[in-house]
FINU-932777 format. One record per residue (C-alpha): residue number from 1; residue in one letter; x, y, z. Coordinates in steps of 0.1 Angstrom, whole numbers. Example, Ala and Ser with C-alpha at 12.3 -4.5 7.8 and 13.67 -1.06 7.14 Angstrom:
{1,'A',{123,-45,78}},
{2,'S',{137,-11,71}},
//
This chain:
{1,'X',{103,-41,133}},
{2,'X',{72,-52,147}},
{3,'X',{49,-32,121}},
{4,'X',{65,-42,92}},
{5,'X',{63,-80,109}},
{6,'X',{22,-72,110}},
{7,'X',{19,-59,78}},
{8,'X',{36,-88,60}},
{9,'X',{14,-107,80}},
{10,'X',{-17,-83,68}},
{11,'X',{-2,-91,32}},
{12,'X',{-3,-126,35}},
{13,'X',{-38,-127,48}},
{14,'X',{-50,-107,15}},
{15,'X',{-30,-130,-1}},
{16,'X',{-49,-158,9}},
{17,'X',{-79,-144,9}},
{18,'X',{-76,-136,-28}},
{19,'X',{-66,-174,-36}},
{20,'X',{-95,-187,-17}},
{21,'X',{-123,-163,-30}},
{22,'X',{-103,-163,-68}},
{23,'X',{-106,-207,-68}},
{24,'X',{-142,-208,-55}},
{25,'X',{-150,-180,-83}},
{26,'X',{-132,-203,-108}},
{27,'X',{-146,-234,-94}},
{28,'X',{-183,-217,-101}},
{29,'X',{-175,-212,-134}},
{30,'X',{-158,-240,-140}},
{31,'X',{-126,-221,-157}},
{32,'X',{-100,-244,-144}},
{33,'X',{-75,-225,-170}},
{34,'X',{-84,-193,-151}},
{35,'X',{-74,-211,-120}},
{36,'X',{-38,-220,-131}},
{37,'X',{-33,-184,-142}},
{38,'X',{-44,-171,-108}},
{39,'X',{-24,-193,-95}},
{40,'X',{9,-184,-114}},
{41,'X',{0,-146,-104}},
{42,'X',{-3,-154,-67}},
{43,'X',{26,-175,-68}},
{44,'X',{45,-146,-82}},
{45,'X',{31,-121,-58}},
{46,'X',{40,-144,-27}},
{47,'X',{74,-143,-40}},
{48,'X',{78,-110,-41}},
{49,'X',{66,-101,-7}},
{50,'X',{86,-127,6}},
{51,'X',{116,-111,-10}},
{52,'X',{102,-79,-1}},
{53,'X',{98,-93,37}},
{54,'X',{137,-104,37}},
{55,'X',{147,-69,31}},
{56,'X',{137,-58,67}},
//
């Protein structure tokens, strides 16, 4: 139980990582539709770890 607790956690630190490093990259280039998209997908992949996370 505990893993699978710590690597949702690991997930959702990627996660984040990837937003953060994926908006400063669109902020440099100054593609703010890029950022929206990016968005949507991380949206969508939060929700399906979450569901994925629910399942343990």
């Amino acid at each position: 139980m505990l893993g699978e607790n710590h690597h949702v956690q690991a997930i959702r630190l990627s996660h984040r990582w990837q937003l953060d490093y994926g908006r400063s990259l669109c902020h440099y280039y100054g593609l703010y539709g890029y950022e929206q998209r990016f968005k949507s997908l991380f949206f969508l992949q939060k929700a399906s770890v979450s569901i994925v996370s629910q399942q343990f």
